[in-house]
C-alpha positions as CSV (number, residue, x, y, z in Angstrom):
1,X,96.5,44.9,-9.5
2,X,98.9,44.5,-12.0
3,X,101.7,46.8,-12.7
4,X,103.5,49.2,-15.3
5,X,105.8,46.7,-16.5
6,X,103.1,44.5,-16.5
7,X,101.1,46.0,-19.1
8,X,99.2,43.8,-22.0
9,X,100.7,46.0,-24.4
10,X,103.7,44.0,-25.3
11,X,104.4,44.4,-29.2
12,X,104.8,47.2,-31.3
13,X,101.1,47.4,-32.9
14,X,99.0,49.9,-34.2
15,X,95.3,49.9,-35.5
16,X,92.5,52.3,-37.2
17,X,89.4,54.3,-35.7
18,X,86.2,54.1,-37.8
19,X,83.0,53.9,-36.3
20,X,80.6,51.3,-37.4
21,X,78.3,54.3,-38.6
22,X,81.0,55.2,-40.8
23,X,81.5,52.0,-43.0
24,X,80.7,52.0,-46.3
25,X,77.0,50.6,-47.1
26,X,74.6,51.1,-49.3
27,X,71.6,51.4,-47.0
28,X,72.2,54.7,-45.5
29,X,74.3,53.7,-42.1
30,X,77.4,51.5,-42.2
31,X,76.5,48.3,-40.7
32,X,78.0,44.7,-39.8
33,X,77.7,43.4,-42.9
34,X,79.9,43.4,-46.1
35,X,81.6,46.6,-45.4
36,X,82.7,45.6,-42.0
37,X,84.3,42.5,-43.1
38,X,86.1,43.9,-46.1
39,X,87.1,46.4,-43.7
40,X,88.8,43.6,-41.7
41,X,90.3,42.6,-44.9
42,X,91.8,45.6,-45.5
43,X,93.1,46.3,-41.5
44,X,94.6,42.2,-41.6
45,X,96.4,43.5,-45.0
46,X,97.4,47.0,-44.6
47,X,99.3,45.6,-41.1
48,X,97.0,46.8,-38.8
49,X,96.3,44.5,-35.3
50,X,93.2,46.6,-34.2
51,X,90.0,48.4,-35.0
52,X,88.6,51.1,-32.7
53,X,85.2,51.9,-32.6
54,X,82.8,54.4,-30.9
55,X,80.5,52.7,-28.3
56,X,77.4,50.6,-30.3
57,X,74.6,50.9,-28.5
58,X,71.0,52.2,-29.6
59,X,71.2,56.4,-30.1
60,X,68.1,58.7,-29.7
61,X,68.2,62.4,-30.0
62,X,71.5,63.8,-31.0
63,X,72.8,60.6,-32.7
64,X,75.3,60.4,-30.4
65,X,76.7,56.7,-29.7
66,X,77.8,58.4,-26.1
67,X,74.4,58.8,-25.0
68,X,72.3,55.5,-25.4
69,X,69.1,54.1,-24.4
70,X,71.2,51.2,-22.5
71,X,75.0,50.1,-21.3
72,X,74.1,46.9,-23.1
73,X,72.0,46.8,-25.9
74,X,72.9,47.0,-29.6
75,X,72.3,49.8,-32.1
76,X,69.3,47.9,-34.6
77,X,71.0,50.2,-37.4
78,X,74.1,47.8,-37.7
79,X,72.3,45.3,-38.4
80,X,72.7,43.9,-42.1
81,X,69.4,43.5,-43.8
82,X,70.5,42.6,-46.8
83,X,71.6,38.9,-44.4
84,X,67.8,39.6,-43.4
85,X,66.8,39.2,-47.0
86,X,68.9,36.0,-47.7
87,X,66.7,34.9,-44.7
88,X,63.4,35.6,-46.1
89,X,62.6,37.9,-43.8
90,X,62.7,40.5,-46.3
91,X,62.0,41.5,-49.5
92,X,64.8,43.0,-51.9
93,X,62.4,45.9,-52.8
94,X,61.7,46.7,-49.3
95,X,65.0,47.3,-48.5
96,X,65.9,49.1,-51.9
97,X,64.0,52.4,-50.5
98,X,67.2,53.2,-48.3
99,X,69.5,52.7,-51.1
100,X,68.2,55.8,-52.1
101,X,70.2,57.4,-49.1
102,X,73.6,58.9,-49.5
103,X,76.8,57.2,-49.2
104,X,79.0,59.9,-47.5
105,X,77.0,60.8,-45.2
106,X,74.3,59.4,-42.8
107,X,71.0,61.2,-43.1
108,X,69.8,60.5,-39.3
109,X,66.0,62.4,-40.3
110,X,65.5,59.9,-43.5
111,X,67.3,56.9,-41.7
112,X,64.8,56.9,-38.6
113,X,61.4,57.8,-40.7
114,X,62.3,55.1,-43.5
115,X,64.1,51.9,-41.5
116,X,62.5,50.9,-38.3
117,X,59.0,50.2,-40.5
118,X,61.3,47.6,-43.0
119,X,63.2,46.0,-39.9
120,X,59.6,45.7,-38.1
121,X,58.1,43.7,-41.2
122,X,61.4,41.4,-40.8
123,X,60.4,40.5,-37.4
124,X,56.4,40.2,-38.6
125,X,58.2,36.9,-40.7
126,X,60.5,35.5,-37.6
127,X,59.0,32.6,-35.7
128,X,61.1,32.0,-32.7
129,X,60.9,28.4,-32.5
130,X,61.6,27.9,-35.9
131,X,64.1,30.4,-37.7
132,X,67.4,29.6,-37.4
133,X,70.6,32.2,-38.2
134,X,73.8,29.9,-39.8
135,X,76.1,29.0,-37.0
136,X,74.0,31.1,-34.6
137,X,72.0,30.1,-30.9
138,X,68.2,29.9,-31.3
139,X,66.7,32.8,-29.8
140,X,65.3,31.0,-26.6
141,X,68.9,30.2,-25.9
142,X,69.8,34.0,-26.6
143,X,67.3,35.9,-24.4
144,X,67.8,33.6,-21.4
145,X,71.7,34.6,-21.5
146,X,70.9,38.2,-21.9
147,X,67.4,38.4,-20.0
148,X,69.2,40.2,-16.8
149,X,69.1,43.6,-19.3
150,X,66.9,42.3,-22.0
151,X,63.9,42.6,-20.1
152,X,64.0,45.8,-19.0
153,X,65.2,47.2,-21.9
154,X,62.6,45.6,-24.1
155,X,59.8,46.8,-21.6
156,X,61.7,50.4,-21.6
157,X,61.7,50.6,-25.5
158,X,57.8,49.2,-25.3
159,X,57.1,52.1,-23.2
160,X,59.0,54.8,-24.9
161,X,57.1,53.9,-28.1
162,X,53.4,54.3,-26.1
163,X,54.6,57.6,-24.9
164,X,55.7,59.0,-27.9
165,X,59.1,58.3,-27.9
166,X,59.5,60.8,-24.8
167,X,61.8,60.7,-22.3
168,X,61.2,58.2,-19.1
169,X,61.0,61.3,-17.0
170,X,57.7,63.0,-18.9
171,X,55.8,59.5,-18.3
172,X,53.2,59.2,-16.0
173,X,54.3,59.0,-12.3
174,X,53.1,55.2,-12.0
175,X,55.8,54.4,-14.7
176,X,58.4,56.4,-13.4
177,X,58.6,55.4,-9.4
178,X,61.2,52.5,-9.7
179,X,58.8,50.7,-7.2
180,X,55.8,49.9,-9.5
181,X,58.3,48.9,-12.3
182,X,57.5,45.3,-11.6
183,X,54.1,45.3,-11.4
184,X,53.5,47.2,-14.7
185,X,51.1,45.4,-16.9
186,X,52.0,45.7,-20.5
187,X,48.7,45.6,-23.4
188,X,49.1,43.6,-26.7
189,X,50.5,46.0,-28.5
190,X,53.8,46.9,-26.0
191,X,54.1,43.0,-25.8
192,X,54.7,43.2,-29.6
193,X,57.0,46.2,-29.2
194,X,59.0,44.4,-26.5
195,X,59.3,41.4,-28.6
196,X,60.9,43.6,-31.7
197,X,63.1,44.9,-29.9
198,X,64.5,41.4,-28.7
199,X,64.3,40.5,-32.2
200,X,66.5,43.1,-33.3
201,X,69.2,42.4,-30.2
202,X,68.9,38.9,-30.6
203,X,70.1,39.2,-34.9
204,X,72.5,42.8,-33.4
205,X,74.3,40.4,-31.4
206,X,74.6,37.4,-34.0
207,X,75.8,39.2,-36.4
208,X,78.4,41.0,-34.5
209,X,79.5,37.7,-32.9
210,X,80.3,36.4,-36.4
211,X,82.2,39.8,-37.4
212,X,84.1,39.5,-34.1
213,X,85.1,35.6,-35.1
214,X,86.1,37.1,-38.5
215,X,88.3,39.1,-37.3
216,X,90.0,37.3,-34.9
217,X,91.0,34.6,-37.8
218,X,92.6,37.8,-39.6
219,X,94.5,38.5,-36.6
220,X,92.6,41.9,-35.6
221,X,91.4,42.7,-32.2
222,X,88.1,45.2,-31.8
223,X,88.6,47.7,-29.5
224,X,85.5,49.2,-28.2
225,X,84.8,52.5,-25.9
226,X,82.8,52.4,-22.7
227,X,81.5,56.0,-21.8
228,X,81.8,56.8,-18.3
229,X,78.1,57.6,-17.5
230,X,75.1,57.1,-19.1
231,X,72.3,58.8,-20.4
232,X,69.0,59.9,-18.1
233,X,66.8,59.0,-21.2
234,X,68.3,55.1,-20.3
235,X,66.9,51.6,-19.5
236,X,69.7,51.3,-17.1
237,X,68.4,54.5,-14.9
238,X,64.9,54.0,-15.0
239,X,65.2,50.1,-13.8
240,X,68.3,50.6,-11.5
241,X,67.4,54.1,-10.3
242,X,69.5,52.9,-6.8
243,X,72.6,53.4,-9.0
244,X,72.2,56.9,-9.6
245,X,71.6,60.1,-8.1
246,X,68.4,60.5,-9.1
247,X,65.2,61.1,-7.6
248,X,62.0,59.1,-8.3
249,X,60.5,61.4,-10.0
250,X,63.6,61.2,-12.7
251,X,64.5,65.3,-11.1
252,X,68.5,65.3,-10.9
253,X,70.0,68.2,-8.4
254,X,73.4,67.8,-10.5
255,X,74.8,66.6,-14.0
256,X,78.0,65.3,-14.8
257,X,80.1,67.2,-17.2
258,X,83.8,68.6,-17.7
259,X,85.4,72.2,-16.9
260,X,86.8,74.6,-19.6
261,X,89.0,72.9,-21.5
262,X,90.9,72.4,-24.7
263,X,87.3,71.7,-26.7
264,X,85.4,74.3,-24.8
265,X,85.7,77.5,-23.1
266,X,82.7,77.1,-20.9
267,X,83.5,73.3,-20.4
268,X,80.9,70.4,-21.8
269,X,77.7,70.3,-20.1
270,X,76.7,66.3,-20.6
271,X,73.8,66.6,-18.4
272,X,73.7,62.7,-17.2
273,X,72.9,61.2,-13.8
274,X,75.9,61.0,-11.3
275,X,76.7,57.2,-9.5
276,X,75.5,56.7,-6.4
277,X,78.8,55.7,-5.6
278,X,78.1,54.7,-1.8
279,X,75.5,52.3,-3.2
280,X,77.7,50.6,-6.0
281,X,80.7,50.1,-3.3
282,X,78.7,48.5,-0.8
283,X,77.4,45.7,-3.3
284,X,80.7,45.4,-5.1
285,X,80.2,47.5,-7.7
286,X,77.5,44.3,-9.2
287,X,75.9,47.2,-12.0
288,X,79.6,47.6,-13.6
289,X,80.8,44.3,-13.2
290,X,77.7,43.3,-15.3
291,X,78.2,46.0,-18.2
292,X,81.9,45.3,-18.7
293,X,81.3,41.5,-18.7
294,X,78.5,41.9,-21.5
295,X,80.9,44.8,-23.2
296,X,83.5,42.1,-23.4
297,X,81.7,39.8,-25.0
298,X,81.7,42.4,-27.8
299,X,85.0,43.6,-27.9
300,X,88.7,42.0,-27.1
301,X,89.8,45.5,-25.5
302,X,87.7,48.4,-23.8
303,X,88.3,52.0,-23.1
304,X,87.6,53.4,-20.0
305,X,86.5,56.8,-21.8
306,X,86.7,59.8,-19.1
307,X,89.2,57.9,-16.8
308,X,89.7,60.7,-14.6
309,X,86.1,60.4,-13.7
310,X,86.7,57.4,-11.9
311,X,89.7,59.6,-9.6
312,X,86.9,62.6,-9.3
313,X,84.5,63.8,-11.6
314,X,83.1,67.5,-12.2
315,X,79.6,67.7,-10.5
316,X,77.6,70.8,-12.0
317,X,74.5,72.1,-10.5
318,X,71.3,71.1,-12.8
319,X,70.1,74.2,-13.4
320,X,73.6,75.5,-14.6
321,X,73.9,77.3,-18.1
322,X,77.1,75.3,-19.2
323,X,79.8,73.5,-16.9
324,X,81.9,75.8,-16.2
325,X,80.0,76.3,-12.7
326,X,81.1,73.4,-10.8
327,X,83.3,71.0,-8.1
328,X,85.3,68.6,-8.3
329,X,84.2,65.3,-5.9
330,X,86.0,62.2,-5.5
331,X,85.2,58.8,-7.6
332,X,86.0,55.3,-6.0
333,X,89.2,55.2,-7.9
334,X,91.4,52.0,-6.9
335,X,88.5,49.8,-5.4
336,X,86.3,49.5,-8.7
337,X,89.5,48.1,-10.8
338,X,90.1,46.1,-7.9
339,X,86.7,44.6,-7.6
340,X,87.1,44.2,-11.8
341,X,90.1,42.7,-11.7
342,X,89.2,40.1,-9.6
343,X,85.6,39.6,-11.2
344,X,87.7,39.5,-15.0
345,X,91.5,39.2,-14.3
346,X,93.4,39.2,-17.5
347,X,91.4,42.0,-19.3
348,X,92.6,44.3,-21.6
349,X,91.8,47.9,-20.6
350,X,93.0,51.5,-21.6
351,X,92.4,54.6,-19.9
352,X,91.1,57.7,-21.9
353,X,93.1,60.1,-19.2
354,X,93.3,62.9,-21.4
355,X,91.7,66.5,-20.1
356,X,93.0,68.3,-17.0
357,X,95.0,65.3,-14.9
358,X,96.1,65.5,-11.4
359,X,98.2,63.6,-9.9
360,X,95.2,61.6,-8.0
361,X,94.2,60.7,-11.6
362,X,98.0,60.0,-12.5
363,X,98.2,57.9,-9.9
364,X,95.1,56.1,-10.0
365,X,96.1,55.1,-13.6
366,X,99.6,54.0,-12.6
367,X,98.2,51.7,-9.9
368,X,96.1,49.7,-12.5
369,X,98.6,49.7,-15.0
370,X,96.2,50.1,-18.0
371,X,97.7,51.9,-20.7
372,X,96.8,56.0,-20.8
373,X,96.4,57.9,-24.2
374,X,98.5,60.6,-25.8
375,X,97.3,63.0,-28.6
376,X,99.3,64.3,-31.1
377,X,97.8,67.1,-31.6
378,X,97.4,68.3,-28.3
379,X,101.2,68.3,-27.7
380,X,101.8,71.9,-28.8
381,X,100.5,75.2,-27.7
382,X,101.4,75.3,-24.1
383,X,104.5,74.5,-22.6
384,X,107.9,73.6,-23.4
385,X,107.1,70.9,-20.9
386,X,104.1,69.4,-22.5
387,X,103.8,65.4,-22.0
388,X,101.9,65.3,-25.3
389,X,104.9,66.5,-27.1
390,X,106.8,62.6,-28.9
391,X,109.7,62.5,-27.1
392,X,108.2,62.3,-23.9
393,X,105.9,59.6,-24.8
394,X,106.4,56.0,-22.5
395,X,106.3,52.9,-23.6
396,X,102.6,51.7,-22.1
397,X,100.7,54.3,-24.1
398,X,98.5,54.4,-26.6
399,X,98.7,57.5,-29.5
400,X,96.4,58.8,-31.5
401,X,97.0,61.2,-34.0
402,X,93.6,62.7,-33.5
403,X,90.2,60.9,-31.7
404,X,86.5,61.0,-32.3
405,X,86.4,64.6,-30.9
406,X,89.2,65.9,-32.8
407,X,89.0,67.8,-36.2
408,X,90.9,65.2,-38.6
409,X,95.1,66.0,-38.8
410,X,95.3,67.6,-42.1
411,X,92.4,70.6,-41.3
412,X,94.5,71.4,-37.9
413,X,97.8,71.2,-39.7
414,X,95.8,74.1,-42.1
415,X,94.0,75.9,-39.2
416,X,97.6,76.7,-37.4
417,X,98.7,80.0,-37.0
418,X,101.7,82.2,-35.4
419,X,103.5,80.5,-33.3
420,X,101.9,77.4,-32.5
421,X,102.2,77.3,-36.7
422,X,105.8,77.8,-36.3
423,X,106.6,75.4,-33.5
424,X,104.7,72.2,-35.3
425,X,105.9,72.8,-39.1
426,X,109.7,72.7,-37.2
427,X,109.2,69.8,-35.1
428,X,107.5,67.4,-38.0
429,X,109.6,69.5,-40.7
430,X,106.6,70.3,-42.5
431,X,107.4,73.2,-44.5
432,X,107.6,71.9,-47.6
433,X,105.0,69.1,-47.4
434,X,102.3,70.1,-44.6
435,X,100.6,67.3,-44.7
436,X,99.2,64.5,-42.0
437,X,101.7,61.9,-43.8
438,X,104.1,63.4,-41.5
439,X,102.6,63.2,-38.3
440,X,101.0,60.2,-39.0
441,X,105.2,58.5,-39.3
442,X,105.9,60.6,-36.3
443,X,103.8,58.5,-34.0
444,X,104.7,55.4,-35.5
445,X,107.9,56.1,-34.6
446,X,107.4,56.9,-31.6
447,X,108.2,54.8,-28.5
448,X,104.7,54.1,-27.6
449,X,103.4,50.4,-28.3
450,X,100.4,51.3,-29.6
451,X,98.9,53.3,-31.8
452,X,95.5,54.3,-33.7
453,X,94.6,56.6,-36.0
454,X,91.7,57.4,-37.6
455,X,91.0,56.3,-41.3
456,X,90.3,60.2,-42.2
457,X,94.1,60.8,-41.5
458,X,95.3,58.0,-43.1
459,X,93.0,59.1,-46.3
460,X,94.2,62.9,-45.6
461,X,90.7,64.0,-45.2
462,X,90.5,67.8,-44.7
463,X,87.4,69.4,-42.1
464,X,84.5,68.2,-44.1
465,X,85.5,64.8,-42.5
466,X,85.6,65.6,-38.7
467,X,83.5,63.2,-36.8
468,X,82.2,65.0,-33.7
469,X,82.8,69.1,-32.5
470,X,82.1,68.5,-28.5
471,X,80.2,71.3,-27.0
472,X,77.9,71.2,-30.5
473,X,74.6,69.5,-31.4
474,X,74.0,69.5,-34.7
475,X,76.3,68.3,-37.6
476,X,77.7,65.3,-35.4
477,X,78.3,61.3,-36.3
478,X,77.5,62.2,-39.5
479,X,80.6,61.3,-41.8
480,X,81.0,57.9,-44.1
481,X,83.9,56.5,-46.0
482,X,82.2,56.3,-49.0
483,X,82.7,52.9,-51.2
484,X,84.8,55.1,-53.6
485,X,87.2,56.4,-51.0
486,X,86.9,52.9,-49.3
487,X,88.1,52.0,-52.5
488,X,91.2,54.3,-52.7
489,X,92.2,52.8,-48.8
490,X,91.7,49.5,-49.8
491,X,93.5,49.1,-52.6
492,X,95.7,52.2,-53.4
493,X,97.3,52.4,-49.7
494,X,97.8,49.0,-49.0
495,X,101.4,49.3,-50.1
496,X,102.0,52.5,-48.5
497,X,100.3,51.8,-45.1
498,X,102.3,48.2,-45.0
499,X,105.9,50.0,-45.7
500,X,105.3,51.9,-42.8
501,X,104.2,49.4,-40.5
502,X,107.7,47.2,-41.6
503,X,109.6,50.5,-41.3
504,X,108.6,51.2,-37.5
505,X,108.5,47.3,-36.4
506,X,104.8,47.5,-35.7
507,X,104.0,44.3,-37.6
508,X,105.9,41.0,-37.3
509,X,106.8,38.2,-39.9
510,X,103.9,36.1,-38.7
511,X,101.3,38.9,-39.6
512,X,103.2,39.4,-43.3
513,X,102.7,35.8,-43.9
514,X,99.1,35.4,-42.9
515,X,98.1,38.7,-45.5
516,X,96.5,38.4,-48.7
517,X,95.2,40.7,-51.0
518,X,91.2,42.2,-49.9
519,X,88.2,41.0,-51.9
520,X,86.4,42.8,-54.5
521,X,83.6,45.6,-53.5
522,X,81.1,43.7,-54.5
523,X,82.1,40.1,-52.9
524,X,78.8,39.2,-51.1
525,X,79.4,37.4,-47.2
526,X,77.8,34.5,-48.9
527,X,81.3,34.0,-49.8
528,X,82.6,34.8,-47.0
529,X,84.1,32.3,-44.3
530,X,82.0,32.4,-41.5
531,X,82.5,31.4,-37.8
């Protein structure tokens, strides 16, 4: 296993957190097209060497990219139609309906009633063995590389749409018991459903393969997030039910979740399966090995999100109001990253250890050596002591100035009071300018070699901007950057952002030579290089 000094995190770097649902778009949902690449543009300029983002796969109820249909699979509403269009799979004015959606916000209702019926009429005009995507593998090629979660996926989706969209466990019994799974015999019309949805993963995947190659010439790395468990409502459990602890039937006799906390007083009750951890050991962990092989081929870096998990994880009885009823079991901790590192040696991991960490959690992340996280905002308000405060920051660390689950910088700066108010105006002097400026030079300077903040705190966004308020349901995933403020990042911070970056040694002379100014708003990716 490799070691501390060993790290891959050996520059002073930072990078940006926007989810792909965030980018600016003007058909409702961000998505891999124009606005990711200018967004590239605009991370390769500003000094930036990588891009977070939330997980991608496809959401159901909630909207929450934490709890998919699959560990593998792409979320359809990424993909570009507009690329679609220049394909003559669709019409301009069948795609113009969405246009009607806002622009700072994503409108989940409208999205799902108004897009699925325009990408199925794309996939009425595809004819496997003759379209062709520029620079892309035909589709034959594509589902036999993928066909290992493909299949089941497609025949999961197929079956979700013939029982009304409900969840595996409501089925009837001869499509839940993991037994018949094989033998089930699909009519015409779930053929056709299967085959959509291996259409849409077969142009998901093109299309973020050329993004990825697009950013890699500009010198940025995507970093993507891996959620510890997955959702019941999954293709994953229902096919490889021997993975979980989950009964036939789809009845679970405990959910996984977290304890009271700094986001929740009664702790977050997630409600997925637990891993049949006994099961996963004893064929060398096969399940994970296969998701973070495929999640690689996505991203250059991956997050381990709920780390601690993997040390021991908070098992809560099923029938439990919230999570704060529960006990603590242990995870396989050093033999999984051991079984990864030989299956992938040389991948770049970090370790979301944030929550309540022990020192079998400390040390579990010490013997990997992956890189842990740091929050600036969570360094004040307990002790003098706290390891969250700057000055105790390490070098193999990356900070954040706030994550996905964090209100944005500026609306905690302005929700401080007393003490705590006291204690972070004098340690980032912010008295006479209480603003996220502040903080965000604070962890630049700081000793860590990484760090990532998210584009509402380099914009100074207030509340109105958080992305996600764990422990709610409503309200979530929601929030855009706008083509306007895009607009005000891309072209009236570019200075600013670039001056910091030179003053804190977190961009070298290589990367200042290789910038050039972004392209217009309206540049089209027909005039874009592609891979």
């Amino acid at each position: 296993m490799p070691h501390l000094e060993n790290s891959w995190l050996t520059a002073r770097q930072s990078g940006a957190l926007l989810h792909v649902s965030s980018l600016p778009s003007e058909t409702g949902i961000g998505n891999l097209g124009t606005g990711a690449h200018r967004f590239v543009d605009f991370l390769a300029t500003a000094g930036f060497a990588y891009w977070q983002v939330c997980p991608v796969g496809p959401t159901g109820y909630g909207d929450s990219p934490y709890q998919s249909f699959s560990a593998f699979a792409g979320n359809p509403y990424f993909i570009d139609l507009d690329e679609l269009a220049r394909n003559d799979l669709l019409q301009e004015q069948e795609i113009s309906e969405l246009r009607e959606l806002p622009t700072d916000h994503v409108d989940y209702g409208q999205l799902y009633h108004r897009f699925w019926g325009i990408l199925a009429k794309a996939h009425s005009r595809f004819d496997a063995k003759t379209f062709a995507l520029e620079n892309g593998k035909p589709f034959h090629a594509f589902y036999e590389s993928q066909a290992y979660w493909l299949d089941p996926y497609t025949t999961f989706m197929a079956l979700k749409a013939r029982f009304g969209q409900r969840s595996w466990v409501e089925w009837p019994q001869e499509y839940r018991d993991p037994k018949r799974i094989a033998k089930i015999k699909l009519s015409q019309p779930e053929i056709s459903e299967r085959s959509r949805h291996a259409f849409y993963q077969y142009i998901f995947f093109h299309q973020w393969n050329r993004l990825k190659n697009y950013a890699t010439e500009k010198g940025v790395q995507i970093v993507g997030d891996m959620p510890i468990y997955v959702a019941l409502d999954s293709a994953d459990v229902w096919s490889r039910r021997d993975n979980f602890l989950v009964k036939t039937d789809g009845d679970l006799d405990s959910v996984a979740g977290v304890p009271p906390d700094y986001f929740s007083e009664t702790g977050q009750l997630w409600g997925n399966p637990l891993y049949n951890w006994n099961h996963l050991s004893k064929n060398g962990y096969k399940w994970w090995i296969e998701r973070i092989c495929s999640s690689l081929e996505l991203f250059d870096v991956l997050r381990f999100d709920h780390f601690r998990g993997f040390a021991d994880f908070w098992v809560v009885p099923s029938h439990a109001p919230d999570a704060s009823e529960g006990t603590w079991e242990l995870g396989p901790g050093i033999s999984l990253f051991k079984a990864i590192e030989q299956a992938i040696p040389d991948s770049k991991f970090i370790a979301e250890d944030l929550g309540y960490i022990n020192e079998t959690v400390f040390n579990l992340r010490e013997q990997t050596g992956y890189p842990g996280m740091k929050i600036m905002q969570f360094g004040f308000g307990h002790d003098d002591n706290n390891v969250n405060l700057p000055h105790f920051f390490e070098r193999n660390q990356v900070v954040y100035t706030g994550t996905h689950d964090n209100n944005t910088t500026q609306a905690w700066i302005e929700s401080l009071s007393g003490e705590n108010k006291q204690m972070v105006f004098d340690y980032f002097d912010l008295h006479e300018n209480p603003t996220a400026d502040r903080i965000l030079q604070a962890a630049f300077a700081s000793v860590a070699r990484l760090v990532i903040t998210p584009v509402q705190d380099l914009l100074g966004l207030g509340a109105e901007a958080r992305m996600n308020e764990p422990g709610t349901s409503i309200g979530n995933w929601q929030w855009r950057l706008d083509p306007e403020r895009f607009d005000l990042l891309s072209q009236g911070s570019i200075d600013r952002l670039l001056a910091l970056h030179k003053r804190y040694h977190r961009v070298d002379d290589t990367q200042q030579r290789n910038y050039s100014a972004p392209p217009e708003r309206k540049q089209s990716l027909d005039q874009m290089p592609t891979a």
